[in-house]
N, C-alpha and C positions, 0 to 999 in steps of 0.2 A: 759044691764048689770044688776046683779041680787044684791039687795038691800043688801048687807049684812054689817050688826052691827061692828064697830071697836069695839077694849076692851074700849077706854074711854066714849066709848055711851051706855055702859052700867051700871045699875044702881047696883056697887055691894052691897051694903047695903040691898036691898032688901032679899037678902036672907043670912044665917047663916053666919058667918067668915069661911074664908078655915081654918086657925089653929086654935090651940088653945093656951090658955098661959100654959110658962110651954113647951108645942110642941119644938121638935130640929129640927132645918130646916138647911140648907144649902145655898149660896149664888150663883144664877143661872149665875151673872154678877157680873162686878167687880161694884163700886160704889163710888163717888168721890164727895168731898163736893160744892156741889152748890152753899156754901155762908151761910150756914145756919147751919154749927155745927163749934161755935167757938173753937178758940183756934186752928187752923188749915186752911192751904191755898187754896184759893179757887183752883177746879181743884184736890187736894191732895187724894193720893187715900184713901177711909177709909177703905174700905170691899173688899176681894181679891174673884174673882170667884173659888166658890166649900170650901170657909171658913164657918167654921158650928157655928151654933148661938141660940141660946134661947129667943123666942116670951117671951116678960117681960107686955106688955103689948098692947091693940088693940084699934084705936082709927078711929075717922071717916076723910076725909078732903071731901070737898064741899059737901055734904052729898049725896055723892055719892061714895067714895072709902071707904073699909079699909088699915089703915094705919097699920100696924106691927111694933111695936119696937123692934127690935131684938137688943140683948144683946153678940157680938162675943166674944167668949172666949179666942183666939189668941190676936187677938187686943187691948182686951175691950172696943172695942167703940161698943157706941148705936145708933142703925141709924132706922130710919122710913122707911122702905121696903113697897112695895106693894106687894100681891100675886104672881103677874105674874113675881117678881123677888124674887121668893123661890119656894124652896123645901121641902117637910117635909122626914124626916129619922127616925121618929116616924109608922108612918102609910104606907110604902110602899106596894104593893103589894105584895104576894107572889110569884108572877111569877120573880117581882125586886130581892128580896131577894135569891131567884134560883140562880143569875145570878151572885149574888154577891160574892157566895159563902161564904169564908172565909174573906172578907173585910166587909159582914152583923155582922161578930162575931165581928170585929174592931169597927163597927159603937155603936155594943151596951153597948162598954167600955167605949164609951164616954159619957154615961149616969152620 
């Protein structure tokens, strides 16, 4: 069987952040509070999948992730995201934005 790496075995600190602050990303999953954003029940959904959000701020945990504060603007809750659950709507490819046609010209209203 061939050695291969999960995401949590890997060290992403080591190299640049995927976003940036400021960046509008989108939410890959839905997301629900674990226990850890008061004022709200554990289980309770915060972040809705494909709800769009603003990197406010980037932070480390076990000095091994980035952690993304995303800022939803729907909701307004702030909730600590990792990479692998966003999207940037900043930086898409061109081949993306092809495809998106006229939902590309919606996305950059929400600027």
């Amino acid at each position: 069987m061939p050695d291969i790496a999960r995401d949590d075995d890997v060290i992403e600190i080591a190299h640049p952040p995927r976003f940036e602050m400021g960046e509008r990303v989108i939410s890959r999953s839905v997301v629900r509070n674990d226990g850890t954003y008061n004022g709200r029940d554990i289980g309770e959904v915060l972040v809705h999948k494909g709800e769009v959000g603003f990197v406010r701020s980037i932070g480390t945990f076990l000095q091994q992730f980035y952690i993304y504060a995303v800022e939803f603007t729907d909701s307004g809750h702030r909730v600590g995201m990792r990479a692998k659950e966003l999207c940037t709507l900043d930086h898409l490819p061109e081949e993306v934005l092809a495809q998106l046609g006229e939902r590309a010209a919606q996305l950059d209203s929400l600027r």
